[in-house]
N, C-alpha and C positions, 0 to 999 in steps of 0.2 A: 726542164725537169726540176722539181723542187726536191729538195734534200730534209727529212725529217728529220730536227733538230736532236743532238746527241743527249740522251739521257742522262744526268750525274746522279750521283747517290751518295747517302750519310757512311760512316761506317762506323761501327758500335761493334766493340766487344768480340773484333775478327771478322762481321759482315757485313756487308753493304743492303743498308735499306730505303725507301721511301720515307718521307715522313710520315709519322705515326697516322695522322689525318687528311696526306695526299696533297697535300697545296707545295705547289712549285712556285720557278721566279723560272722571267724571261731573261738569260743572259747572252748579252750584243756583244758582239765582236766591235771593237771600236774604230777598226780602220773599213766598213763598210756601214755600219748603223743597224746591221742585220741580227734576226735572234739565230745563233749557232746549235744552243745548245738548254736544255732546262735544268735546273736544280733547287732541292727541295727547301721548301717557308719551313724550317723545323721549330716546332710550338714548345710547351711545356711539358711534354710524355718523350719527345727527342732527348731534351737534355736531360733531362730525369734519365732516361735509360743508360748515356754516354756517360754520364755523371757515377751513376751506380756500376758500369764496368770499369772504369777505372780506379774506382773505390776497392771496388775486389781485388786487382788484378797488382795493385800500389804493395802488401805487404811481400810479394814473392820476389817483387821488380824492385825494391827499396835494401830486400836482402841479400841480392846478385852481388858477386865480388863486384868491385872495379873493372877487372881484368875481366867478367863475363859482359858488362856492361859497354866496356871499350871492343870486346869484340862486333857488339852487335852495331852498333856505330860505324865502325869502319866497314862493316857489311852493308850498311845502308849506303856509304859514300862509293864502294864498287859499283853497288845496285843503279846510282844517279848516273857514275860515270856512262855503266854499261847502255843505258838508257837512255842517254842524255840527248839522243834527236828524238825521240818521243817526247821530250820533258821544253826540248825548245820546239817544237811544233804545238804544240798543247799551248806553251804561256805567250808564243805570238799570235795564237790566236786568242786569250783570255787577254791580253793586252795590246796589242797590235803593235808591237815593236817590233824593230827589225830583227829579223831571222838572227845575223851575223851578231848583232851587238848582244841576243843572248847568249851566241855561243859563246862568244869570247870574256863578255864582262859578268856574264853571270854565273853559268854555269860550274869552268873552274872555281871561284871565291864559293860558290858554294859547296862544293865537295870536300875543299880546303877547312872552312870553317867544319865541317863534322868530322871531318878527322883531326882538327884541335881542339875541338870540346871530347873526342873518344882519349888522347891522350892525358887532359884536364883531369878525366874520371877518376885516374889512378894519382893524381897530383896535390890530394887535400890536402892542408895547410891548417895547422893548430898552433897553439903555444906547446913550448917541450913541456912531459910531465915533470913534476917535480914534487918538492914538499917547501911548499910555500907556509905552511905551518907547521910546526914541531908535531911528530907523528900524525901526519894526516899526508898521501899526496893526491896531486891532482892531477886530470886529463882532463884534454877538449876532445869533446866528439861533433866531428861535423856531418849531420844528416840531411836526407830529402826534405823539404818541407810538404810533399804530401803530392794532392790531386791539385793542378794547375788548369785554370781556364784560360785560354791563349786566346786573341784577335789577333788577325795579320791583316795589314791593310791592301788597298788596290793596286799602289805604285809598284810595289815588288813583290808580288805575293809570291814568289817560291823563295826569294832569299830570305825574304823576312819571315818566314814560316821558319824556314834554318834556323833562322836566329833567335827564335823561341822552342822549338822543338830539341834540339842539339842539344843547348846545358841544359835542360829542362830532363830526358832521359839520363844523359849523364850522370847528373844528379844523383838520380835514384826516384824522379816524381814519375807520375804517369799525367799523360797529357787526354784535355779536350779542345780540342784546334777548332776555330770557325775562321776561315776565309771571307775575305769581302762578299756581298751580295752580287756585284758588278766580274768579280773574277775568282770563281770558284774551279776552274778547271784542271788547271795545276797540282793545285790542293787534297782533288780527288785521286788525281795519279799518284800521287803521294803516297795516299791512303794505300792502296792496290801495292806500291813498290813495299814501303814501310811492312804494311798489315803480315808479307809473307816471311819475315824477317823476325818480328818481335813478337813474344808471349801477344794470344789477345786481350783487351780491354788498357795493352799497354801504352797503345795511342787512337784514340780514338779522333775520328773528324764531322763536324756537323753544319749544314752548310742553313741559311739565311738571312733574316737583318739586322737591324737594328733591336728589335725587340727580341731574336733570338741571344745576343751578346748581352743584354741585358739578366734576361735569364739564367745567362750560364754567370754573370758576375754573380747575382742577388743567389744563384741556390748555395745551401748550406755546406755541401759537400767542397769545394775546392779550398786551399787550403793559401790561394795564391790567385791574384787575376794578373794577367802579363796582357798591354794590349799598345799597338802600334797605331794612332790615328790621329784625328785633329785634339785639338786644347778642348774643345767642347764636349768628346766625346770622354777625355781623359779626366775632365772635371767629375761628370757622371759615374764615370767607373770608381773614381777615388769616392765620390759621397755615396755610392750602396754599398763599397766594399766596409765603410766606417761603421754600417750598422752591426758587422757581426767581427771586423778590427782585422780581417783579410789583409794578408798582404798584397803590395800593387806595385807595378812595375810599370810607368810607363812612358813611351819615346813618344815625343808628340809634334806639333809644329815646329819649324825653322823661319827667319829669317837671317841668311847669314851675311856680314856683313864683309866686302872684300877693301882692304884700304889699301889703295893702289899712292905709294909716295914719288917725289920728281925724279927720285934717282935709278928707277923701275927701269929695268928693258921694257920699252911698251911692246914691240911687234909679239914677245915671247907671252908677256904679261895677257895682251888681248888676248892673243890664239889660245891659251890656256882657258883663262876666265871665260870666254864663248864656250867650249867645252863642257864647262863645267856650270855654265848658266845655261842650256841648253840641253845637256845629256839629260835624258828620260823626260824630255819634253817638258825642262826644267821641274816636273812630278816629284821632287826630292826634297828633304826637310833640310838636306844641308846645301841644297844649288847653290850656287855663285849668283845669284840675280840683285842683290843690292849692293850697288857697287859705290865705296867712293875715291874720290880722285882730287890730289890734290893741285889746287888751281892754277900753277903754274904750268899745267900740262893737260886739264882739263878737255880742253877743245879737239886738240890733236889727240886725246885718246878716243873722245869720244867717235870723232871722222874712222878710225881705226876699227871701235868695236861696231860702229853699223854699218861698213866695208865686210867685215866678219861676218854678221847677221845675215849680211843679202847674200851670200858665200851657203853657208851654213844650207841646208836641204831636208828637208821632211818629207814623207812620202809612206807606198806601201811597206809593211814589212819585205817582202825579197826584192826592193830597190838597195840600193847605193847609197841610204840616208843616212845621217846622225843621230834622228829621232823620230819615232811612232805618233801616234794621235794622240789628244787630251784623253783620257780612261772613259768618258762619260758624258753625255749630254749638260748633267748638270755643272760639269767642270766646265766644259766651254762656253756656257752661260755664263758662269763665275770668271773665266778671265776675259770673258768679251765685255761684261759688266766696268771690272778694272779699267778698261783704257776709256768706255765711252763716258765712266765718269771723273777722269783728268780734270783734274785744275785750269783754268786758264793762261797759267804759269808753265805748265808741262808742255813738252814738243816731243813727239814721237819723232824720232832719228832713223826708226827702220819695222818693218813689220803693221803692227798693229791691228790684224785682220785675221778670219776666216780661210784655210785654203780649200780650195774645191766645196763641193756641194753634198759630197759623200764621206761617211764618218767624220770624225770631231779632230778635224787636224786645225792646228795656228800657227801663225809665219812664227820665226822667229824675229825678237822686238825688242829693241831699243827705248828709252824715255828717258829726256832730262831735261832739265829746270825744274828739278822738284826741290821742295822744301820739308822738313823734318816731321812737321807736323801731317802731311797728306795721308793720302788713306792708303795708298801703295807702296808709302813707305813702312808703314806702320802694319800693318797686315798681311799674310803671308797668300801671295797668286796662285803659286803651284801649277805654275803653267812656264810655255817659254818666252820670261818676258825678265829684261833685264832693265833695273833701274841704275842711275848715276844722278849724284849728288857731288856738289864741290865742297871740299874744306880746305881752310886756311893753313892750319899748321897740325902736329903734333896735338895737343890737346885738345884742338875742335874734332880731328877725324876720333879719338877716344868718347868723346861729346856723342857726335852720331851712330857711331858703332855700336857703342852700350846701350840709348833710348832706345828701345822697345824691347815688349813684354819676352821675347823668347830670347832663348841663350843656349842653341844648339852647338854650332859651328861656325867659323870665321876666318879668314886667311887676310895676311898683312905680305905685302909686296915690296920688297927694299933692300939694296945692296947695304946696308947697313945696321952692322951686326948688333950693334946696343942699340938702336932703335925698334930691332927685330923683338929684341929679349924685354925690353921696356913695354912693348906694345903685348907681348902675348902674356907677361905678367897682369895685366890692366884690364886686358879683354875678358869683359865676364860671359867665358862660354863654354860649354864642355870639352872644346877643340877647337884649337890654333893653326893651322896650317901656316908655315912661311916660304912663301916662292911657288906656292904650288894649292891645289884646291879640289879637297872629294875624294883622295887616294884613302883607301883604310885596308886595316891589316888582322887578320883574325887575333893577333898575338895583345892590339890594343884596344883599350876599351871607348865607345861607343855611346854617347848620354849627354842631356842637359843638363839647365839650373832653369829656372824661374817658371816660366809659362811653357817652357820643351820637355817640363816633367822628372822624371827623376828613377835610380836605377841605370844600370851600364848591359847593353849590348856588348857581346864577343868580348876575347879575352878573359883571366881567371876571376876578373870584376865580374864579365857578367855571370860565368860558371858561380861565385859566390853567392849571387843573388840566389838563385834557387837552391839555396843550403838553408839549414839554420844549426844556432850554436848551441849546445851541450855541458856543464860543465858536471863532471862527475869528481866525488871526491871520496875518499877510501880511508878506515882506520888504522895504521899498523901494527895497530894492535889487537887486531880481530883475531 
């Protein structure tokens, strides 16, 4: 008996609709290759419409106290709790991860995160007023900046949907949310949880591709583009939002680099770093997968971390696994690509293959003898594939750590506390880890430098992003 694939819908202005002109997307489940479920190609009358209710609905929601705005928040984070096996049934089948690792690593940090952006709301931060000049004084006012168009991408779509939605309400903006093409499912439950909770037009969701995110960058009305994806698509967003000086926020690629020194626990160091090179089917901008190791221990770590690998298990969502499938066909093209075009220098230690015949699962995978300059190093996989490279000392592992274009995240491994402090000074990247790899905390902020883009996820950094500053000044003598 065949099962007629589940219907999703946009939702505008408190309802759920088709798109304006009917065209849908086929969306796979990625741990069988099957279409699940359909959801709408939204054109240019989608976003126009989502666009115009949040426009509306921004002066009412911009002028709620704090404390009505923190209400509605923590109403939303009961809602997720209450919900929360609908919310992980839904995103393991929109991503094919295991059941278990959403319950545990998702679910909680996301409930958490909207109940620290609901307390943020009441938390704004100015300079005191005063009289900076002889009868005149002054006040900061921190306000909404307006109507936000958000992207959430594939790897996480319900957390990373939090983490622009969250300070984004808080705030005081009103949101237009688009979900990946590939994993709109979640997104839509969202909608349905959220929609019953907040004024409408106060969050709207609209679901497509490529050309749909573009449109909602380029229309006139948003006042903010907030977008989570690759460098390429982050470059795009920054040059339409420049045509009209839009603000833009956005988290983008990782390569992070892990410097594993001699004086490392390795057994503790490996079992971690596999974890953390491997969790979400290494799908993460901050994974542990570019590893390096200094040479006096090289060998023996490496024996270690592809002992790990062949350990390590992938499979259905309701197995026993560590990790889900690649998100998408074209992703396991992209890292099946990576290995078949190694260097001649390169040796695969563990993995480096296809599992099964059904959905887009990859072993977990090892490679080293690489060199600085390769493509593997240099370019971020997104898949679960962990590289190691050797360095000499102290200012070679700083050498390879820093060459390349992104500057997410990075962890330094070493019983050795001024080298700890030397290195995370040195390391140019949004986040340091030391002894440890991937933990994060709603309380700290979350963001690169260079090619990972710019702007702070979680924490009062990222809640400031979606402010803007005011200065008001008064005569005393009025």
């Amino acid at each position: 008996m065949t099962t007629e694939p589940r219907r999703l819908r946009n939702y505008i202005n408190g309802e759920f609709r088709d798109a304006a002109d009917g065209r849908t997307i086929d969306v796979i489940n990625p741990a069988t290759g099957e279409v699940y479920a359909t959801s709408p190609l939204s054109g240019q009358a989608d976003v126009d419409a989502a666009m115009e209710a949040a426009a509306a609905a921004f002066p009412a929601w911009r002028d709620a106290t704090p404390a009505e705005r923190q209400r509605v928040l923590l109403k939303i984070a009961d809602a997720f709790e209450e919900r929360a096996e609908e919310l992980i049934a839904v995103e393991s089948e929109n991503t094919g991860k295991p059941l278990e690792l959403v319950r545990t690593e998702e679910i909680p940090p996301m409930v958490d995160q909207i109940r620290f952006f609901a307390g943020a709301a009441r938390m704004l931060e100015g300079r005191s007023a005063g009289e900076y000049m002889e009868g005149l004084t002054s006040i900061v006012r921190r306000e909404p900046v307006g109507v936000c168009a958000q992207v959430a991408p594939w790897n996480y779509p319900m957390m990373m949907a939090v983490w622009k939605f969250a300070p984004a309400l808080a705030a005081g903006n009103t949101v237009v949310l688009k979900p990946s093409d590939t994993t709109p499912a979640s997104t839509a439950l969202f909608a349905e949880i959220i929609g019953a909770i907040v004024p409408k037009g106060v969050f709207n969701v609209i679901c497509g591709d490529r050309d749909t995110g573009r449109a909602m960058v380029e229309h006139p009305t948003p006042a903010m583009a907030s977008i989570t994806g690759s460098v390429r698509a982050g470059m795009q967003v920054a040059e339409s939002a420049a045509k009209d000086l839009k603000r833009v926020h956005l988290e983008l690629g990782g390569k992070a680099p892990v410097v594993v020194f001699e004086d490392t626990d390795i057994p503790k160091a490996v079992e971690d770093i596999a974890v953390a090179g491997y969790f979400n089917a290494g799908q993460d901008c901050t994974a542990a997968t570019r590893v390096l190791v200094q040479e006096s221990i090289h060998d023996e770590f490496v024996a270690a971390l592809a002992a790990a690998a062949a350990e390590t298990k992938t499979g259905a969502p309701d197995e026993d696994v560590l990790y889900g499938p690649l998100n998408n066909a074209n992703q396991l093209a992209q890292v099946t690509g990576f290995i078949e075009r190694l260097p001649a220098h390169a040796k695969v230690e563990a993995g480096g293959h296809r599992v099964g015949d059904k959905g887009y699962f990859y072993a977990p995978t090892v490679v080293s003898g690489l060199k600085q300059d390769d493509e593997i190093i240099q370019n971020e996989v997104f898949g679960p594939v962990i590289t190691v490279q050797s360095f000499t000392d102290e200012a070679q592992a700083l050498e390879y750590a820093n060459g390349v274009e992104y500057a997410l995240a990075s962890s330094v491994w070493t019983k050795d506390h001024g080298r700890a402090m030397r290195m995370s000074k040195a390391l140019d990247f949004g986040c340091v880890w030391i002894n440890t790899h991937i933990p994060l905390v709603a309380e700290m902020p979350h963001g690169g430098f260079k090619k990972s883009g710019y702007g702070k996820d979680l924490s009062a950094y990222g809640f400031d992003d979606y402010t803007r500053i005011k200065h008001v000044m008064t005569s005393l003598d009025a």
